[in-house]
C-alpha positions in Angstrom: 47.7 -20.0 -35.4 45.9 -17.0 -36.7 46.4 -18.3 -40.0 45.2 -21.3 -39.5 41.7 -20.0 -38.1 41.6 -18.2 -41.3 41.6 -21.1 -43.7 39.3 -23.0 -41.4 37.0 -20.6 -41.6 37.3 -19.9 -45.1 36.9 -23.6 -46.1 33.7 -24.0 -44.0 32.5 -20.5 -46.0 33.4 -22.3 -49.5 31.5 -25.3 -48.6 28.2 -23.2 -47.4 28.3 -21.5 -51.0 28.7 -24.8 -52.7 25.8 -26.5 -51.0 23.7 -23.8 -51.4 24.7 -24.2 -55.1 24.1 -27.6 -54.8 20.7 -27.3 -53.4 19.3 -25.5 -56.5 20.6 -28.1 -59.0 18.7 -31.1 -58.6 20.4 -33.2 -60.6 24.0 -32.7 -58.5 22.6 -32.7 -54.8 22.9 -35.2 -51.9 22.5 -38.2 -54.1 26.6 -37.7 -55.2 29.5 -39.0 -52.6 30.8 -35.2 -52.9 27.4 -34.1 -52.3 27.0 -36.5 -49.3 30.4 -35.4 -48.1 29.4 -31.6 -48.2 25.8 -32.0 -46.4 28.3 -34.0 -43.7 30.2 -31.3 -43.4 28.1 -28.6 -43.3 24.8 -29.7 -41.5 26.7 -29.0 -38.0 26.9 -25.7 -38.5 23.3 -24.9 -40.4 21.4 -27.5 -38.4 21.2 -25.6 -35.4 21.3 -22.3 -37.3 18.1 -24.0 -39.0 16.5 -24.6 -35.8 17.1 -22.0 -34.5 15.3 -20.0 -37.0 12.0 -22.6 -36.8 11.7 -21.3 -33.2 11.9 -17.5 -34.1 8.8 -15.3 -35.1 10.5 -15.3 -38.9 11.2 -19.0 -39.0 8.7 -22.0 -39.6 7.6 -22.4 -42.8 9.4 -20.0 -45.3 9.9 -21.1 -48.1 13.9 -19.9 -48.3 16.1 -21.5 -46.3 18.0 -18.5 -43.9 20.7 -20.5 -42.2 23.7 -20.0 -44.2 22.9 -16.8 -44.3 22.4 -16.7 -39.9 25.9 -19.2 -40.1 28.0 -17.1 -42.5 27.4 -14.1 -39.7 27.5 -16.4 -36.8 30.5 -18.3 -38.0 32.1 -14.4 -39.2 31.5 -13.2 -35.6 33.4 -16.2 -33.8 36.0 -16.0 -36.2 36.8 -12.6 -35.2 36.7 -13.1 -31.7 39.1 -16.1 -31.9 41.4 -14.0 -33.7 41.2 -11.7 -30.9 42.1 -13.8 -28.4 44.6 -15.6 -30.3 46.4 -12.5 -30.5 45.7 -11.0 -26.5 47.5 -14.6 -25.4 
């Protein structure tokens, strides 16, 4: 089980680093399937993360985009606590 949450979690990290990748090549972004497929994936998890940064006194208007970044250490922090419970139970 506890491996399991690992590879989840790493997967979901791989595809954060390959959109953000993707988001600084213009030429390979959404317009592909794979890029299409990764955005699909991904905007779950950064579109709240994204939002959530708009509402704060740092977000609204920066020109870098924070929210893999905020996800990486949100999605980091839940990992661990799954683990944790996974192995109290």
């Amino acid at each position: 089980m506890i491996r399991a949450l690992d590879i989840f979690f790493y997967v979901l990290e791989i595809l954060i680093f390959v959109r953000i990748v993707f988001s600084w090549v213009p030429g390979m972004g959404y317009r592909s399937a794979i890029g299409q497929l990764i955005y699909n994936l991904t905007e779950p998890i950064l579109g709240p993360c994204r939002r959530m940064l708009d509402k704060s006194p740092l977000g609204g208007g920066m020109m870098l985009d924070f929210s893999p970044i905020i996800a990486l250490i949100i999605m980091a922090l839940v990992s661990r606590l799954l683990v944790s419970l996974v192995n109290i139970l």
